[in-house]
SEMAR-798794 format. One record per atom (N, C-alpha, C, O): residue number from 1; residue in three letters; x, y, z. Coordinates in steps of 0.2 Angstrom, whole numbers, always signed. Example, Ala and Ser with C-alpha at 12.3 -4.5 7.8 and 13.67 -1.06 7.14 Angstrom:
REM residues 2
> nr/rest/x/y/z
> 1/ala/+66/-28/+39
> 1/ala/+62/-22/+39
> 1/ala/+66/-16/+39
> 1/ala/+71/-17/+42
> 2/ser/+64/-11/+35
> 2/ser/+68/-5/+36
> 2/ser/+64/+0/+39
> 2/ser/+67/+6/+40
END
This chain:
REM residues 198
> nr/rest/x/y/z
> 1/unk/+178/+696/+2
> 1/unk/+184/+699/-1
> 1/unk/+181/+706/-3
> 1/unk/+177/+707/-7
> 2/unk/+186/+713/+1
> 2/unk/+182/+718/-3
> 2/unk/+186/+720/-9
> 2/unk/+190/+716/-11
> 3/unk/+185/+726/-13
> 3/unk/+187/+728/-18
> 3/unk/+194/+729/-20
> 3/unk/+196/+727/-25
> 4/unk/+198/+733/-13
> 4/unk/+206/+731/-13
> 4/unk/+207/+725/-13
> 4/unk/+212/+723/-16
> 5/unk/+204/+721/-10
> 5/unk/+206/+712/-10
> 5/unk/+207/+708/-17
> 5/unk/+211/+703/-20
> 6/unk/+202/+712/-20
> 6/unk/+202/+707/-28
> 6/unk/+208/+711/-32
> 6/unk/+211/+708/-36
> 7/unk/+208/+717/-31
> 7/unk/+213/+722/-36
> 7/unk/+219/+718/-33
> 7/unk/+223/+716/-38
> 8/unk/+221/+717/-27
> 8/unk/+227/+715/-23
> 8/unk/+228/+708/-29
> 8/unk/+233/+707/-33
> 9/unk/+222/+705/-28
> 9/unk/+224/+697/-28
> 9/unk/+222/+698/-36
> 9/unk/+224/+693/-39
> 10/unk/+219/+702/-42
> 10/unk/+221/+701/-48
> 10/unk/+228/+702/-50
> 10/unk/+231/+699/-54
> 11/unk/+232/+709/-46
> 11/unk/+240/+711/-47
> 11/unk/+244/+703/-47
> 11/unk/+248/+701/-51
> 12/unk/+240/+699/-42
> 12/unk/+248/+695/-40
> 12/unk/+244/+689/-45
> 12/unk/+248/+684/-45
> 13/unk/+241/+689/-48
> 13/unk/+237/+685/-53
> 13/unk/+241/+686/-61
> 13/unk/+243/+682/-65
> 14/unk/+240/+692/-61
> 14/unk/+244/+693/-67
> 14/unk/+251/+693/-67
> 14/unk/+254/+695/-72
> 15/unk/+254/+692/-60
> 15/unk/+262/+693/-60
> 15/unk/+264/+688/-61
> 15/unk/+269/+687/-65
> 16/unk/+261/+681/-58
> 16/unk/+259/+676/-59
> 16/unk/+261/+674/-65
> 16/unk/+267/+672/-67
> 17/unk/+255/+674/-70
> 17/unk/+254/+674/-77
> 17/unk/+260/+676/-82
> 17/unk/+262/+673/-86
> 18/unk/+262/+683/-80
> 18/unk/+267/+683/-84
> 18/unk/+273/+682/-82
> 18/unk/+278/+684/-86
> 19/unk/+276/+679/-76
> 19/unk/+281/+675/-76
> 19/unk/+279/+668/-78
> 19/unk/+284/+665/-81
> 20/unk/+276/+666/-79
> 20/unk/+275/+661/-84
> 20/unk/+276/+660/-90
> 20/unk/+279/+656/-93
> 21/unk/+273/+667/-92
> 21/unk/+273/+665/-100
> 21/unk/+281/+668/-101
> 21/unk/+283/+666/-106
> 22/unk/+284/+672/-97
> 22/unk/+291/+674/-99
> 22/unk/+294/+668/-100
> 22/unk/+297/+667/-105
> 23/unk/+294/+662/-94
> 23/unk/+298/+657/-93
> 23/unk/+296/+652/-97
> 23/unk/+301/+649/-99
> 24/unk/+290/+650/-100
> 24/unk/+287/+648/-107
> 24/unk/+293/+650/-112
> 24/unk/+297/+646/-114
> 25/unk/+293/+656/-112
> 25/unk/+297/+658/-121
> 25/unk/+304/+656/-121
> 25/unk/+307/+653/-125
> 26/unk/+305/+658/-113
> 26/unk/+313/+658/-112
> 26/unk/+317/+651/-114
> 26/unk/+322/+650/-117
> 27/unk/+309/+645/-113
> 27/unk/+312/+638/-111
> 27/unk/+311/+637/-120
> 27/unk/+316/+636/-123
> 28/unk/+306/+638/-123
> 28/unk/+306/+636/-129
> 28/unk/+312/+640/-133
> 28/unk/+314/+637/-137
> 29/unk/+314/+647/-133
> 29/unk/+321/+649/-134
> 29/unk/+328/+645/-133
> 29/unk/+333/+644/-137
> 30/unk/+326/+643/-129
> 30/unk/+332/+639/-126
> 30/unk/+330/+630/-130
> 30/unk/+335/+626/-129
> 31/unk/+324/+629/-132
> 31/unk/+325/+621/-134
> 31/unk/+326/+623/-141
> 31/unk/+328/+619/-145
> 32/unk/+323/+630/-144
> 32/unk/+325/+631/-152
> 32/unk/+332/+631/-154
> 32/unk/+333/+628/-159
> 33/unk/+337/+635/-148
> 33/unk/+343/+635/-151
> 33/unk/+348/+628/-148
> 33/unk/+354/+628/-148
> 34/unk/+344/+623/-144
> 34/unk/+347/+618/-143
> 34/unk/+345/+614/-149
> 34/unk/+350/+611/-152
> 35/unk/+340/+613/-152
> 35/unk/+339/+610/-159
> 35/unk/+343/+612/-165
> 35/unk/+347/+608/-167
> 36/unk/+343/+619/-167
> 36/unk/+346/+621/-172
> 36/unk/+356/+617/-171
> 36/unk/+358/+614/-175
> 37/unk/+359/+620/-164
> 37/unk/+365/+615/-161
> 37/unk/+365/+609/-163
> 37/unk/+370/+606/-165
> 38/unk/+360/+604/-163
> 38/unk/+360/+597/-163
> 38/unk/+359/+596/-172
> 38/unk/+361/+591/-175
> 39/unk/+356/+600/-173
> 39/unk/+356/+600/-180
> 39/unk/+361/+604/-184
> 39/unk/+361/+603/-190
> 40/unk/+364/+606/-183
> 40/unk/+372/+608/-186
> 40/unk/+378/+602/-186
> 40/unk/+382/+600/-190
> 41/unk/+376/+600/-176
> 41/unk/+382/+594/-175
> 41/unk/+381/+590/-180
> 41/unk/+386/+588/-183
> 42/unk/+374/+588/-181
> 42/unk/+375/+583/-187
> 42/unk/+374/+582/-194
> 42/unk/+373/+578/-198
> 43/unk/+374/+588/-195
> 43/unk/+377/+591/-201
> 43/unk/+384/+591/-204
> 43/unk/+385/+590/-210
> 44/unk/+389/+593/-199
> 44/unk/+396/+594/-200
> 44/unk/+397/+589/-198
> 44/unk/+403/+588/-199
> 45/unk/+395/+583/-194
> 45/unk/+395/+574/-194
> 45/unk/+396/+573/-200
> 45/unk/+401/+570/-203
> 46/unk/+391/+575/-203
> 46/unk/+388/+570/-210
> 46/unk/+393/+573/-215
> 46/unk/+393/+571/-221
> 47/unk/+396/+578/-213
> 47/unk/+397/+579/-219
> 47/unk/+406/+577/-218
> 47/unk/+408/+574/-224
> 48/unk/+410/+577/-214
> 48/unk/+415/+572/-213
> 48/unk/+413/+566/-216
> 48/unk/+414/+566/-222
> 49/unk/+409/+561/-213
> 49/unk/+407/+554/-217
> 49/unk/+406/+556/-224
> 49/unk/+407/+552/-228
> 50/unk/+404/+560/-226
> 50/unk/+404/+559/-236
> 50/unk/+410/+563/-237
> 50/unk/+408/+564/-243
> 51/unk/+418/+566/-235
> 51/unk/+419/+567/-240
> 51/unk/+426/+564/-237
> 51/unk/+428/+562/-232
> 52/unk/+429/+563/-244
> 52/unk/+434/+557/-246
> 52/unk/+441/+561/-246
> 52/unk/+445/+557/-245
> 53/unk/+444/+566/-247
> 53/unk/+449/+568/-246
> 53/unk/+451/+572/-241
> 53/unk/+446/+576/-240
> 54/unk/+455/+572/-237
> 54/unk/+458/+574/-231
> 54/unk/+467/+576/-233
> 54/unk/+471/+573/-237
> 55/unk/+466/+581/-228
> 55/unk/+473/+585/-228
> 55/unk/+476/+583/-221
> 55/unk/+473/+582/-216
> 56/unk/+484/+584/-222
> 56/unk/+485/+584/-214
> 56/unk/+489/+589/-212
> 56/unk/+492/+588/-207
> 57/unk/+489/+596/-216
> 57/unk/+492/+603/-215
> 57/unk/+487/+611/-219
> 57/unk/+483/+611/-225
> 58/unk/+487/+614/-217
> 58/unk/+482/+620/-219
> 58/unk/+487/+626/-219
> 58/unk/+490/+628/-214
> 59/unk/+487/+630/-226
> 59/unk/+490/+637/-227
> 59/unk/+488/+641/-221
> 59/unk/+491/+646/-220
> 60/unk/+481/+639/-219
> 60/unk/+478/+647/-214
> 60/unk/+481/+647/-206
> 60/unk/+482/+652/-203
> 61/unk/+483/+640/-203
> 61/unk/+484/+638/-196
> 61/unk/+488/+634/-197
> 61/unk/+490/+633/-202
> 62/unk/+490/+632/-190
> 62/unk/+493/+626/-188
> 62/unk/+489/+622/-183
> 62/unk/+486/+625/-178
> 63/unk/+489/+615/-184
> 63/unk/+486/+609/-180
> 63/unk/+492/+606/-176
> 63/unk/+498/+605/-179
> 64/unk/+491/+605/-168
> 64/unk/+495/+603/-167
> 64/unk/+490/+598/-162
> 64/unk/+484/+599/-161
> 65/unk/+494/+592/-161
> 65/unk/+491/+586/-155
> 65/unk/+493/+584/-151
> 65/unk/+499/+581/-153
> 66/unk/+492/+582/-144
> 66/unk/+494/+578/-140
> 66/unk/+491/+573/-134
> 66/unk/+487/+576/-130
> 67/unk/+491/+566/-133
> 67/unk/+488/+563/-129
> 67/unk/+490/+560/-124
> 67/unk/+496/+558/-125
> 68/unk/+488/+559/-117
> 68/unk/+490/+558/-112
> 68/unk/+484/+553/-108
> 68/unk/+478/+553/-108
> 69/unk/+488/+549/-104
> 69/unk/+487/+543/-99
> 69/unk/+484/+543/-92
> 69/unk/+487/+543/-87
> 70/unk/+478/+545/-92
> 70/unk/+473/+545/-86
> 70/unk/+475/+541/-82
> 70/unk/+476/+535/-83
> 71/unk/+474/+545/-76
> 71/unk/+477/+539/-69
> 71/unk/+472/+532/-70
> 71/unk/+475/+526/-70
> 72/unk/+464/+534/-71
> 72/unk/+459/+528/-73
> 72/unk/+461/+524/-81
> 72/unk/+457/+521/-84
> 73/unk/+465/+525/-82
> 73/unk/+470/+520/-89
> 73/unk/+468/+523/-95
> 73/unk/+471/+521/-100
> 74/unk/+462/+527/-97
> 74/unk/+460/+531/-102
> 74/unk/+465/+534/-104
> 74/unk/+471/+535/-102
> 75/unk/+463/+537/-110
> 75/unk/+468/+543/-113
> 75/unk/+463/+548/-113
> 75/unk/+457/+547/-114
> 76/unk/+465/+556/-113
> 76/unk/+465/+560/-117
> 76/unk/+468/+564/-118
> 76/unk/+473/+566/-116
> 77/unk/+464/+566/-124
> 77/unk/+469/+571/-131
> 77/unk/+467/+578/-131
> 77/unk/+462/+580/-128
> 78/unk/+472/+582/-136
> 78/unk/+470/+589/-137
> 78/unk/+472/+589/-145
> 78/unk/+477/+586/-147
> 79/unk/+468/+592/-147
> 79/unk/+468/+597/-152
> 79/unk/+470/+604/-153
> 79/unk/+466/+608/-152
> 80/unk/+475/+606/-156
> 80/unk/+477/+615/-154
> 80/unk/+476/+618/-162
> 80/unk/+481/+616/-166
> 81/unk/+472/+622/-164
> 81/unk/+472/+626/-171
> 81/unk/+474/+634/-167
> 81/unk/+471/+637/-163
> 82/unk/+480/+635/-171
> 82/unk/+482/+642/-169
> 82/unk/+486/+647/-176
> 82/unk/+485/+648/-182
> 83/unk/+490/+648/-171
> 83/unk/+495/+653/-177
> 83/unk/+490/+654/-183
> 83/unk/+491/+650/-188
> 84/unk/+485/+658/-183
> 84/unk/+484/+661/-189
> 84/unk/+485/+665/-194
> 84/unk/+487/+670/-192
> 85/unk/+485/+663/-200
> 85/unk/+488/+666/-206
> 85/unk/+485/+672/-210
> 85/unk/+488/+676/-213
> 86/unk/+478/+672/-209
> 86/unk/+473/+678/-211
> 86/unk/+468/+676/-205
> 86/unk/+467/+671/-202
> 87/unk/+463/+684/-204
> 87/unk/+459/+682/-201
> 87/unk/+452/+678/-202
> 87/unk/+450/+678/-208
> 88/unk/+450/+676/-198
> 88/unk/+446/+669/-197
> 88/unk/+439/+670/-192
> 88/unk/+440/+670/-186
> 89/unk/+435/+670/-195
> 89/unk/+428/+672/-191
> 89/unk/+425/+665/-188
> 89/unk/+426/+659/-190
> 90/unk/+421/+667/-183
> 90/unk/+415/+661/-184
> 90/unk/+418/+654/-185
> 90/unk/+417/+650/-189
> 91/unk/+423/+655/-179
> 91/unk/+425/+647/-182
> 91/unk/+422/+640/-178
> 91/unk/+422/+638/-172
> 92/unk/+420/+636/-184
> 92/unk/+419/+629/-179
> 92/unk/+424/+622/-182
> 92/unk/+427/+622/-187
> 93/unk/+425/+617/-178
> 93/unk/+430/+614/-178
> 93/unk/+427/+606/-174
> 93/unk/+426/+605/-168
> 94/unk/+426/+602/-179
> 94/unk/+424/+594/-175
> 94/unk/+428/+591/-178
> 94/unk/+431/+594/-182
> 95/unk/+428/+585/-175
> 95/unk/+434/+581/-173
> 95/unk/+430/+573/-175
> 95/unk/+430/+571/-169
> 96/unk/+428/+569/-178
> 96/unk/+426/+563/-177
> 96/unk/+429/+556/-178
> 96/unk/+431/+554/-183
> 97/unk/+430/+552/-171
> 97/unk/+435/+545/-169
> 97/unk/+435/+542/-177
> 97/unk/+429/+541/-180
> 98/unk/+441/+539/-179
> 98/unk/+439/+531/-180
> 98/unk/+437/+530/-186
> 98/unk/+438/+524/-188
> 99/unk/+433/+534/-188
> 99/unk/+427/+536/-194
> 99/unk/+421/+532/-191
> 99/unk/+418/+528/-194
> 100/unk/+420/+534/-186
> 100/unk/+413/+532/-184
> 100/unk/+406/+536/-188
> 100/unk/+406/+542/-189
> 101/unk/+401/+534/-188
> 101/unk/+395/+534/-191
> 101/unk/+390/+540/-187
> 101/unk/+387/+540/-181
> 102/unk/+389/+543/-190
> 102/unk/+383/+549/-184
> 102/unk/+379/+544/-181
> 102/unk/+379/+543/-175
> 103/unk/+373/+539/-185
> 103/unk/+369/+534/-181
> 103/unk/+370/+532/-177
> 103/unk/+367/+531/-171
> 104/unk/+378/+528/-178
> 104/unk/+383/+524/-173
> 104/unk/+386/+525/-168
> 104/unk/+387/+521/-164
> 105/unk/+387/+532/-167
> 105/unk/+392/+533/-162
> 105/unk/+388/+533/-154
> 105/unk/+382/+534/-156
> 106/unk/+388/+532/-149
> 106/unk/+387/+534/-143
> 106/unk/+390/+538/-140
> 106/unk/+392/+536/-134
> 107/unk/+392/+544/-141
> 107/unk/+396/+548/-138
> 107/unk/+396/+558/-142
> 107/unk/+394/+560/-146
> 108/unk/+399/+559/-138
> 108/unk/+400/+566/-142
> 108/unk/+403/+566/-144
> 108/unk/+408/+562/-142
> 109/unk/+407/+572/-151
> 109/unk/+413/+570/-153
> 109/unk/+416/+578/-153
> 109/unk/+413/+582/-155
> 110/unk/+423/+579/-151
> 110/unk/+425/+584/-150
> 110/unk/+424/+590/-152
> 110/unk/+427/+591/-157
> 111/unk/+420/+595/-150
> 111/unk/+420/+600/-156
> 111/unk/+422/+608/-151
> 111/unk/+425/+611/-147
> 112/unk/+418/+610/-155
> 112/unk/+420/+619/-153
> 112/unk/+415/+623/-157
> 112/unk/+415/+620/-163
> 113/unk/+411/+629/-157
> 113/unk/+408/+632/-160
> 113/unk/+402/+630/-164
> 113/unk/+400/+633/-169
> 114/unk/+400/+625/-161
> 114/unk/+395/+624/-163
> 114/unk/+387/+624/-158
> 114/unk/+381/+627/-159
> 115/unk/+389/+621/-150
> 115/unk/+385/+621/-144
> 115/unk/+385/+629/-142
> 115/unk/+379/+631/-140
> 116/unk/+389/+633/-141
> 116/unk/+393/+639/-138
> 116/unk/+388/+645/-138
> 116/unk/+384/+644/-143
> 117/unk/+388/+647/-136
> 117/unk/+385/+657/-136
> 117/unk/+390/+660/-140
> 117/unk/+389/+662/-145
> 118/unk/+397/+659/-137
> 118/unk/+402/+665/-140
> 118/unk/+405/+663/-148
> 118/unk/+406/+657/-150
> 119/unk/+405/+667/-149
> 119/unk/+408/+664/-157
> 119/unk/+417/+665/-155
> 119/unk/+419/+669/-151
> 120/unk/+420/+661/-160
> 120/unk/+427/+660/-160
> 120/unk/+431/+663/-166
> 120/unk/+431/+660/-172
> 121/unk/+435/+670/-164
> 121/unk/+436/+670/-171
> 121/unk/+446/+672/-169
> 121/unk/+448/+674/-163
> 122/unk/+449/+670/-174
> 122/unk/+456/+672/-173
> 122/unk/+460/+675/-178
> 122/unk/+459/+673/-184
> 123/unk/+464/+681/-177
> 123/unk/+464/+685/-180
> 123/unk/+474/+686/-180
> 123/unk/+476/+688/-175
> 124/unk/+478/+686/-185
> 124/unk/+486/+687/-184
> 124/unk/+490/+692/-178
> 124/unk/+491/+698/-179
> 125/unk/+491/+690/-174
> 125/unk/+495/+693/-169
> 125/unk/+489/+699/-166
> 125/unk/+490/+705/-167
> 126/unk/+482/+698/-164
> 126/unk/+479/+700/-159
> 126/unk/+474/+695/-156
> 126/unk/+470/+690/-158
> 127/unk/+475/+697/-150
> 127/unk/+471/+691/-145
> 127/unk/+466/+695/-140
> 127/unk/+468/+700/-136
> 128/unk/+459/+693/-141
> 128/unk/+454/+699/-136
> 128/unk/+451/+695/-133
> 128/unk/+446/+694/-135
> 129/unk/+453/+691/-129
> 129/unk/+448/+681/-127
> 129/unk/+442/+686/-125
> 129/unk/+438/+687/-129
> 130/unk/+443/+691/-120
> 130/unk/+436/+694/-119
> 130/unk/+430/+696/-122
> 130/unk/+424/+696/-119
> 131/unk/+431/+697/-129
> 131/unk/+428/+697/-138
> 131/unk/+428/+692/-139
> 131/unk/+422/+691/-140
> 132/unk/+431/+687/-140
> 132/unk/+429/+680/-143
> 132/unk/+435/+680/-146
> 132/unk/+436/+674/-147
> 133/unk/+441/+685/-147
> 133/unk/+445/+685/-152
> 133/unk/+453/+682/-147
> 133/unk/+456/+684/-143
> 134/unk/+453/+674/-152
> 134/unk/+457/+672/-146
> 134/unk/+464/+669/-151
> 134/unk/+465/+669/-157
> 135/unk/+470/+668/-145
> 135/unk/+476/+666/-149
> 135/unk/+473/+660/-154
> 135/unk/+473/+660/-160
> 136/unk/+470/+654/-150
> 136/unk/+469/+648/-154
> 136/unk/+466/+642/-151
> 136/unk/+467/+640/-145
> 137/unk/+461/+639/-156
> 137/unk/+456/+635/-152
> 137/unk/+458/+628/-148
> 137/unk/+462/+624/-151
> 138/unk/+455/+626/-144
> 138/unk/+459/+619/-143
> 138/unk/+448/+613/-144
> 138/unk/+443/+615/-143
> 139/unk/+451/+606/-146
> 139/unk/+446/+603/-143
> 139/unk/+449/+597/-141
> 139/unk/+454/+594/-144
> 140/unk/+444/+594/-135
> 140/unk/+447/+587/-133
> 140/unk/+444/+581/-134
> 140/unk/+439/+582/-138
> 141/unk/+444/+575/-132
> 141/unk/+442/+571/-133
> 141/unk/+445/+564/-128
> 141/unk/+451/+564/-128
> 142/unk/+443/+559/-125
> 142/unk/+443/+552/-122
> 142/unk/+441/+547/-126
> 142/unk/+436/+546/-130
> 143/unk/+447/+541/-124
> 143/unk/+449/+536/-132
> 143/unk/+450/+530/-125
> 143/unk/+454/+531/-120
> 144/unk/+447/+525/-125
> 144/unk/+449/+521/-121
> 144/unk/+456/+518/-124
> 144/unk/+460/+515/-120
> 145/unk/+458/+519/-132
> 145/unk/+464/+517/-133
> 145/unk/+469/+522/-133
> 145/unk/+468/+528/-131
> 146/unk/+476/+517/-136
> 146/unk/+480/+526/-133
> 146/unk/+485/+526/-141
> 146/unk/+490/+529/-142
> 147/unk/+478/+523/-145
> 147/unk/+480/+526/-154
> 147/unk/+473/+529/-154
> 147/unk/+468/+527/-151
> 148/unk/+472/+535/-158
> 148/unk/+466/+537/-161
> 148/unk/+466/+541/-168
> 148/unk/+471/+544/-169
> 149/unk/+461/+539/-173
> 149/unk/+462/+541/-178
> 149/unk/+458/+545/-180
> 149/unk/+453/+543/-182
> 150/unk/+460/+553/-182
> 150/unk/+453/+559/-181
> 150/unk/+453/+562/-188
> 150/unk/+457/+565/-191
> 151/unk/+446/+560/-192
> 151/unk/+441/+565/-195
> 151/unk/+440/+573/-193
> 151/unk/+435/+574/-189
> 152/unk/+444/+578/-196
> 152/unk/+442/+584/-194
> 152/unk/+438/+589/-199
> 152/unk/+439/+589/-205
> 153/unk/+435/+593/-197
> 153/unk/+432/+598/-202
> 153/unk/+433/+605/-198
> 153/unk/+431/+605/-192
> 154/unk/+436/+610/-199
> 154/unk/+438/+616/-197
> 154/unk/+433/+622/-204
> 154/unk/+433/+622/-210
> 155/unk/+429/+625/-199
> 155/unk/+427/+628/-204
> 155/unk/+426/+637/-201
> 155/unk/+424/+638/-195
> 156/unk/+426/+643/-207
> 156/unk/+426/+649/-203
> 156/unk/+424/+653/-207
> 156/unk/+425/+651/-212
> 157/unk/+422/+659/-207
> 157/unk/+421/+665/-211
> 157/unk/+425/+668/-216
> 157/unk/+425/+664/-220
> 158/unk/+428/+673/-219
> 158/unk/+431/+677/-220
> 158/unk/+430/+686/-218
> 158/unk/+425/+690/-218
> 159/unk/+434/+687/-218
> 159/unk/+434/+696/-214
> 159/unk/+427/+699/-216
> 159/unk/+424/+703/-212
> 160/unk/+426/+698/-223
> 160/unk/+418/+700/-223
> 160/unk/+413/+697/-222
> 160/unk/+408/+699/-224
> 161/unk/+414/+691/-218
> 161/unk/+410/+686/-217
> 161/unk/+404/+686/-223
> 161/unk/+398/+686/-223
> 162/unk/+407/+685/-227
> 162/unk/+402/+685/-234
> 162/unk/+403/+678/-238
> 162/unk/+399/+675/-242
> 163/unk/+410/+675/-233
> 163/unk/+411/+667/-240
> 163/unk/+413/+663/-233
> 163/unk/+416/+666/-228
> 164/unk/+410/+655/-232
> 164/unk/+411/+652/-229
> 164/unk/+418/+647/-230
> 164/unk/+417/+645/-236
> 165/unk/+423/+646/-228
> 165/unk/+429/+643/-229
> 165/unk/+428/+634/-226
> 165/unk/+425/+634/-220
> 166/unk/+430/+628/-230
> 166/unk/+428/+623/-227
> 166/unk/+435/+620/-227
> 166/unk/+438/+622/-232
> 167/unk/+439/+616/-222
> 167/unk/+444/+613/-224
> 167/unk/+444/+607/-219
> 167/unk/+442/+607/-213
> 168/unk/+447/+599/-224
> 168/unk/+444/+593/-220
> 168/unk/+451/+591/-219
> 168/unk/+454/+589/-224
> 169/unk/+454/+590/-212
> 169/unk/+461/+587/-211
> 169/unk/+461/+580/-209
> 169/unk/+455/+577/-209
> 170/unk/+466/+576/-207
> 170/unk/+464/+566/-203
> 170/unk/+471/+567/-201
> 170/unk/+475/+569/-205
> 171/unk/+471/+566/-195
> 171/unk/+476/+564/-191
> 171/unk/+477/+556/-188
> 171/unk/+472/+554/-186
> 172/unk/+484/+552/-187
> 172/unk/+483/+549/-181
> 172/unk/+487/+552/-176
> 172/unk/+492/+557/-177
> 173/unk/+485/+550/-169
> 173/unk/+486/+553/-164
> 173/unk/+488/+547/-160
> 173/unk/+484/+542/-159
> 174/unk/+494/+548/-156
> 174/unk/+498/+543/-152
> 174/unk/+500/+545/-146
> 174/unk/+501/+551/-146
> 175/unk/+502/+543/-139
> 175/unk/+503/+548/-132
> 175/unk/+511/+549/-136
> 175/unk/+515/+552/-133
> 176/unk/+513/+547/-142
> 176/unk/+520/+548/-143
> 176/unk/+519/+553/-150
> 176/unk/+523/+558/-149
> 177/unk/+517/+552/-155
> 177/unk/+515/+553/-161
> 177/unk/+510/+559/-165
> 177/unk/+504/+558/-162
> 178/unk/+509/+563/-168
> 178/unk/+502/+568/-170
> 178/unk/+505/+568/-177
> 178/unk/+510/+573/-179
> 179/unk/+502/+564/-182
> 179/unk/+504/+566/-189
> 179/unk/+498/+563/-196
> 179/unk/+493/+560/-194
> 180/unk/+500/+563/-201
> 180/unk/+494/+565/-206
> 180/unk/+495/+560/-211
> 180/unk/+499/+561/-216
> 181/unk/+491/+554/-210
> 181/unk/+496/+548/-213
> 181/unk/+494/+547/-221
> 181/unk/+492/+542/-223
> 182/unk/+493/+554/-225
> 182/unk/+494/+553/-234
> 182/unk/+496/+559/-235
> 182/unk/+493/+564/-232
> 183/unk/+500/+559/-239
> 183/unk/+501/+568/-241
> 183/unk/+497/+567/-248
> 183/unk/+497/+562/-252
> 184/unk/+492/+575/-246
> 184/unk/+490/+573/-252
> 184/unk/+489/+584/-253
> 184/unk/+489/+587/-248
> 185/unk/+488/+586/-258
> 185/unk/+488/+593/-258
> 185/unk/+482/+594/-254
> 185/unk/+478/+589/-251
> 186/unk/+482/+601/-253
> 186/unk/+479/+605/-250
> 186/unk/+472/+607/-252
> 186/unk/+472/+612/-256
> 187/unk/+467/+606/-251
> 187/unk/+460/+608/-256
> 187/unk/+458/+612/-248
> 187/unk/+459/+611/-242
> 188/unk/+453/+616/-252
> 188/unk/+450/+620/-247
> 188/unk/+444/+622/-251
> 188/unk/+444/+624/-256
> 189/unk/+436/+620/-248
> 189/unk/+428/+621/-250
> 189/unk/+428/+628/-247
> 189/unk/+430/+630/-242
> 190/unk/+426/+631/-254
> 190/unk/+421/+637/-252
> 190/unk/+414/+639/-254
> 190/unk/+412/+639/-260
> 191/unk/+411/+641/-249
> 191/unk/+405/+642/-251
> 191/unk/+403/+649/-246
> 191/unk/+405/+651/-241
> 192/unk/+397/+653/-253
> 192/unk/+396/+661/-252
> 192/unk/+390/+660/-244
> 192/unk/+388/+655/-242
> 193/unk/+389/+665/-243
> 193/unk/+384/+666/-238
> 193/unk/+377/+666/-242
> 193/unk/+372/+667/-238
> 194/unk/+377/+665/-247
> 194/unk/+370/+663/-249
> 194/unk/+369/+655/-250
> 194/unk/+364/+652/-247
> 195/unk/+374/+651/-253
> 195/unk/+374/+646/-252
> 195/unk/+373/+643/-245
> 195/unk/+368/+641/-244
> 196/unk/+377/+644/-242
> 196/unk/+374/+640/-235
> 196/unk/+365/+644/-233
> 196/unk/+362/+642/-228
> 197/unk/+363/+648/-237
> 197/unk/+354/+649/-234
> 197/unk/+351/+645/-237
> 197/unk/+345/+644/-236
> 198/unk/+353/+643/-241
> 198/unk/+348/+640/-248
> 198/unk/+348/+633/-245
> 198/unk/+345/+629/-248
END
């Protein structure tokens, strides 16, 4: 091997090398923000299971639902958060069956804005899907019955994205029916952008 041979074959050694170590970073980038996603879904799980009061209407939106009869005899449903009232940043929204248990469940449970790249934010009579800025979000979910009963937590920014907004709804949901079985007032959690660092 003469001299251009090793220069040749060091070139294609280190191109080698550093597509490796690019595709190293890239893979471990991509398993850091799939942990951080897995560790949020179940955070906003858990925190559905601890809290005890639920609304079935929100001053900021409207909730709407509907489910439907799979040729394979299943159901699924939709969740629609729209018509917003102020604008709403960063919005995420889970949905949990039944009051099932994060250890417990075997399934995923419907969300939005938590797995995503795009953030979802909705804003009064302007719509830019292309920006992320959309009419309104929807999330689904399969129920082998054709009652289901949904734990919601809807959660989003404020225009300064300085204060976290938290609101916990419960619906039952029927292929005939979408309604919110206790009237009870309206409470809404907030917390600053320091709290949620801390």
């Amino acid at each position: 091997m003469d001299g251009y041979d090793i220069i040749s074959y060091m070139k294609k050694l280190f191109f080698v090398l550093l597509c490796t170590l690019l595709c190293a970073g890239c893979n471990r980038s991509k398993s850091d923000k799939s942990q951080a996603a897995n560790a949020a879904y179940q955070g906003y799980f858990q925190a559905i299971s601890d809290n005890s009061r639920f609304v079935g209407e929100s001053y900021y939106y409207t909730v709407n639902g509907s489910m439907t009869q799979m040729p394979d005899g299943t159901y699924r449903y939709y969740i629609f958060i729209e018509d917003p009232q102020i604008a709403m940043y960063d919005i995420t929204v889970l949905a949990v069956e039944n009051r099932q248990k994060f250890p417990e469940t075997r399934k995923m449970m419907p969300c939005i804005g938590i797995f995503e790249d795009t953030e979802y934010s909705m804003i009064p009579y302007q719509v830019y899907a292309d920006e992320g800025y959309v009419k309104g979000v929807v999330i689904s979910g399969e129920s082998i019955d054709d009652h289901v009963h949904l734990d919601m937590l809807v959660e989003w920014k404020d225009k300064n994205r300085e204060k976290t907004l938290r609101e916990y709804l419960s619906y039952e949901l029927t292929t005939t029916e979408f309604y919110h079985d206790d009237e009870i007032s309206v409470e809404v959690e907030e917390e600053t952008e320091s709290e949620d660092q801390s």
